[in-house]
C-alpha positions in Angstrom: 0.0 0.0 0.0 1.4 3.8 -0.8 2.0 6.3 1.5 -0.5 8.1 0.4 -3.0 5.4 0.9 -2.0 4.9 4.6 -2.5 8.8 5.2 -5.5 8.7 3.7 -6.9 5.7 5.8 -5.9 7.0 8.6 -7.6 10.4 8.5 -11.4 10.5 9.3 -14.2 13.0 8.6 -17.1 15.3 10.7 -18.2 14.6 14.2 -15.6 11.5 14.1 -12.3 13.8 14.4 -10.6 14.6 17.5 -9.5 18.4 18.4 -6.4 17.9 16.6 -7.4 16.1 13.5 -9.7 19.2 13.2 -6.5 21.6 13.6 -4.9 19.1 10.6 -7.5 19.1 8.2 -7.6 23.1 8.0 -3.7 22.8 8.1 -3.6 20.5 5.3 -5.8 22.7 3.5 -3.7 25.4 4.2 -0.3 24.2 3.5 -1.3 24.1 -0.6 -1.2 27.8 -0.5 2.0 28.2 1.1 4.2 25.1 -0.4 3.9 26.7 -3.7 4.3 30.4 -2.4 7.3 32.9 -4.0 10.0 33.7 -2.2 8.6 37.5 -2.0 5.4 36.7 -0.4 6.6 34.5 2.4 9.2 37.5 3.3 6.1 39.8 3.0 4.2 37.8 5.7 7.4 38.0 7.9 7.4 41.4 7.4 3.9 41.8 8.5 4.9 39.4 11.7 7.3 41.7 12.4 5.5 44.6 12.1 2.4 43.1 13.7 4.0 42.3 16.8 6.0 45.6 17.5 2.2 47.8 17.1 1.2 45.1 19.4 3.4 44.9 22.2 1.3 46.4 25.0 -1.4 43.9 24.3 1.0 41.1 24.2 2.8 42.0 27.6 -0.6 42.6 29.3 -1.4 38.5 28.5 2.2 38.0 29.1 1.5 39.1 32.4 -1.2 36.7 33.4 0.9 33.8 32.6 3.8 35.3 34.8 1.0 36.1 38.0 -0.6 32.4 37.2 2.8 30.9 37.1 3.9 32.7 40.7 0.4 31.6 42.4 1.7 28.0 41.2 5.0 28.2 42.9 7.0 28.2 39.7 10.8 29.2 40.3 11.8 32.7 39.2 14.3 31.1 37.0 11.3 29.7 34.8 9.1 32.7 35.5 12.2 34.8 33.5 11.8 31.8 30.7 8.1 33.1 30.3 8.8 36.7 30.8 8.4 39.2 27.3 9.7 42.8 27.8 9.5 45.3 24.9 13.1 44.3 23.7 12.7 40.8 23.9 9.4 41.5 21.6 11.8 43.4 19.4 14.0 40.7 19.8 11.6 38.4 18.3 10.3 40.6 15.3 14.2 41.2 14.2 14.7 37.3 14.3 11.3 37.4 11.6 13.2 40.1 9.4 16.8 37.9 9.9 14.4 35.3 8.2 13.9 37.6 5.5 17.3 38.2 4.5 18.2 34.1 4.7 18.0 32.2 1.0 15.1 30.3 0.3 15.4 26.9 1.0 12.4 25.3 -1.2 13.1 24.9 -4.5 17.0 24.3 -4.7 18.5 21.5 -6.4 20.6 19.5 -4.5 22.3 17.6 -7.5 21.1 15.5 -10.7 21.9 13.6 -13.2 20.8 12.2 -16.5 20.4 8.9 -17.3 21.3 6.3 -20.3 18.4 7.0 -22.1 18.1 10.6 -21.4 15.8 10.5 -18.6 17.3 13.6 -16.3 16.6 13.4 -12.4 17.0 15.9 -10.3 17.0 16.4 -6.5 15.2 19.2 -5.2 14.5 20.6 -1.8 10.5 20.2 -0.6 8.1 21.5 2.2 7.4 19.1 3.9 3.2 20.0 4.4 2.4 19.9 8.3 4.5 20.2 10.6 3.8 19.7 14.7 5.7 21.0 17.2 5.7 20.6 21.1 7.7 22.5 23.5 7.5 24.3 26.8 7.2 27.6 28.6 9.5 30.3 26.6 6.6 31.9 24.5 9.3 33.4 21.9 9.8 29.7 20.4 5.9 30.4 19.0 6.9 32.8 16.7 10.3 31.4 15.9 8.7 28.0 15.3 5.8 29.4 13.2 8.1 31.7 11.3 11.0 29.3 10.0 8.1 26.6 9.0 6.5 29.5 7.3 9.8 30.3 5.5 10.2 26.9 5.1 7.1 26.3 2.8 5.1 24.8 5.8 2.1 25.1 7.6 2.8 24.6 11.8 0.5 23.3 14.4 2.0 24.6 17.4 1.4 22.9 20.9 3.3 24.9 23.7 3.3 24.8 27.3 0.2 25.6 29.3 2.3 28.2 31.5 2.6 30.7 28.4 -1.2 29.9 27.2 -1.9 33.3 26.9 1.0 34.7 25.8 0.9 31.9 23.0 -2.4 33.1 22.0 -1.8 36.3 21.4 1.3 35.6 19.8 -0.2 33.2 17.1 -3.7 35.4 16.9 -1.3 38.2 15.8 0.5 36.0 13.3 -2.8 34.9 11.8 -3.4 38.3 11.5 -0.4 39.0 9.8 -0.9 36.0 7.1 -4.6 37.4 6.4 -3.3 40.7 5.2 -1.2 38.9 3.2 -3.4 36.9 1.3 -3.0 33.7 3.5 -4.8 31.5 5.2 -4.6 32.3 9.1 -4.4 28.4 9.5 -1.2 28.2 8.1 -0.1 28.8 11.5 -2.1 27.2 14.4 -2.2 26.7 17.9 -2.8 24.1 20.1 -5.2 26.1 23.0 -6.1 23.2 24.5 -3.1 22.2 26.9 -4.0 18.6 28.5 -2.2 15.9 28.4 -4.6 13.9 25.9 -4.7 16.5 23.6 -1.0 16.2 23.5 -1.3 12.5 22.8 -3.9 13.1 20.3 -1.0 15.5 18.2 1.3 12.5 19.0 -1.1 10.4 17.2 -2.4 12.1 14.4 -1.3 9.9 11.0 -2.6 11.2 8.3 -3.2 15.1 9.5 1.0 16.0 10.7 4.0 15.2 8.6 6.7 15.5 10.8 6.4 16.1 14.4 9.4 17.9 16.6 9.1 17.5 20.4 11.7 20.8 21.8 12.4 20.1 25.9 13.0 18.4 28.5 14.0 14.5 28.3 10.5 13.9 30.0 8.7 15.2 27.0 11.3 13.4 24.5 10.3 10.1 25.8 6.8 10.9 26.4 7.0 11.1 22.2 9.2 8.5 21.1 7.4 5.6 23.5 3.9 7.2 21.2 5.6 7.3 17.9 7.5 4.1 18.2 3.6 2.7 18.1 2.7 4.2 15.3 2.9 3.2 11.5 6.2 4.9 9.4 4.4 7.5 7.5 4.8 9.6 10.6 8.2 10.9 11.1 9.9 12.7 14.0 12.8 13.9 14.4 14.8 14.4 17.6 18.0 17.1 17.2 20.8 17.1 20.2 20.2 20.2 22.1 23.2 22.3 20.8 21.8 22.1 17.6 18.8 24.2 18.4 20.9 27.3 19.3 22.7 27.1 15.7 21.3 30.1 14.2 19.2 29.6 11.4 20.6 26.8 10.0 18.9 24.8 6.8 19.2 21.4 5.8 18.3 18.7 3.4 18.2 14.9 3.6 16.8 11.9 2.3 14.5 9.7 3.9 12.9 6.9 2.1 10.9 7.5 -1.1 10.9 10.8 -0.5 13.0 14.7 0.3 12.2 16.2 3.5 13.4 20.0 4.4 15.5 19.7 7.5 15.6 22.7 9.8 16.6 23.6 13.2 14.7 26.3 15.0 17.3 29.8 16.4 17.2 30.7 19.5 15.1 28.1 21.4 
């Protein structure tokens, strides 16, 4: 049976969907726009980002605030409360990191190397989006628009889970974003977050064949097994990918690779 088979088996329709397979099927719809968008209108949606955020950031620190006060009441160390904490330059922080994105070459689209065959037949390798990607990780709210940025760049649409201590800084974050992609002619759910924080919601994105391409876990070595013992259940046609933690603070690095019968686009989030 194809790949494409298995995905679509294992995707289901109406009432029968989960929260997340809901969040897939509008990401899946979304990602058509986006894999085949120029090079000039995914830097104008990161321009927008950008732009978005800074006219925003009094609104953003104000939810930003709740999470801190909610986070105290729960007896969270002030070492992680600073993890969750956005100031105006750390918001600027994270809308020069969007325009750094702008600058950086365009990884969809480049050939890798090819060749022609006896009979003339030329093949040629060429880097893909790879459709929908998933990405859990914990408290530091700036990861959201770092994660939903690079996939954007990347040709990709993002369901985004992150931890329940920056809920409403998340929100904010990605409602701006979605703004940001409207304006430019995009779907909003080319970038989408997971509000719903439990722990079987979590399972459900660990389990969704069929609606996420590749799924990145970004923490702790709690949440890293939580993922692999879920994925290792699962059938091949879900991949995730698991990158040693100095890897992550490479700054803006693109890759490609092979896996089996087909090119994935490689990439390692900045600044996480």
């Amino acid at each position: 049976m194809t790949t494409f088979r298995k995905r679509q088996q294992g995707r289901r329709k109406g009432q029968d969907m989960n929260y997340i397979e809901q969040l897939g099927e509008k990401a899946l719809e979304a990602k058509r726009k986006i894999a085949t968008a120029s090079t000039g209108e995914k830097n104008k949606v990161l321009e927008a980002i950008a732009q978005v955020l800074l006219e925003n950031s009094d609104a953003i620190l104000a939810e930003n605030e709740k999470d801190i006060a909610n986070a105290r009441d729960n007896g969270i160390s002030e070492t992680m409360v600073d993890r969750l904490r956005l100031t105006k330059e750390r918001i600027k922080g994270i809308a020069d990191a969007c325009m750094e994105l702008v600058n950086l070459e365009d990884p969809v689209g480049e050939v890798l190397q090819g060749s022609v065959r006896p009979n003339g037949m030329r093949i040629t390798k060429v880097r893909v989006p790879m459709g929908v990607i998933g990405i859990i990780y914990e408290s530091r709210p700036n990861v959201t628009v770092d994660a939903g940025a690079l996939c954007l760049k990347s040709g990709n649409a993002a369901i985004l889970r992150g931890g329940k201590e920056a809920i409403h800084s998340n929100m904010i974050l990605v409602n701006l974003m979605q703004r940001a992609l409207e304006t430019s002619g995009f779907a909003k759910e080319t970038i989408q977050l997971v509000e719903d924080t439990s722990r079987e919601v979590s399972t459900q994105m660990m389990q969704a064949n069929g609606y996420i391409d590749v799924l990145i876990p970004r923490g702790g070595a709690g949440l890293i097994q939580a993922v692999v013992q879920i994925i290792s259940r699962m059938t091949e046609t879900l991949q995730i990918r698991q990158f040693p933690r100095k890897t992550w603070r490479q700054k803006h690095v693109f890759r490609g690779f092979l896996f089996p019968c087909r090119l994935l686009l490689d990439f390692f989030l900045s600044m996480l």
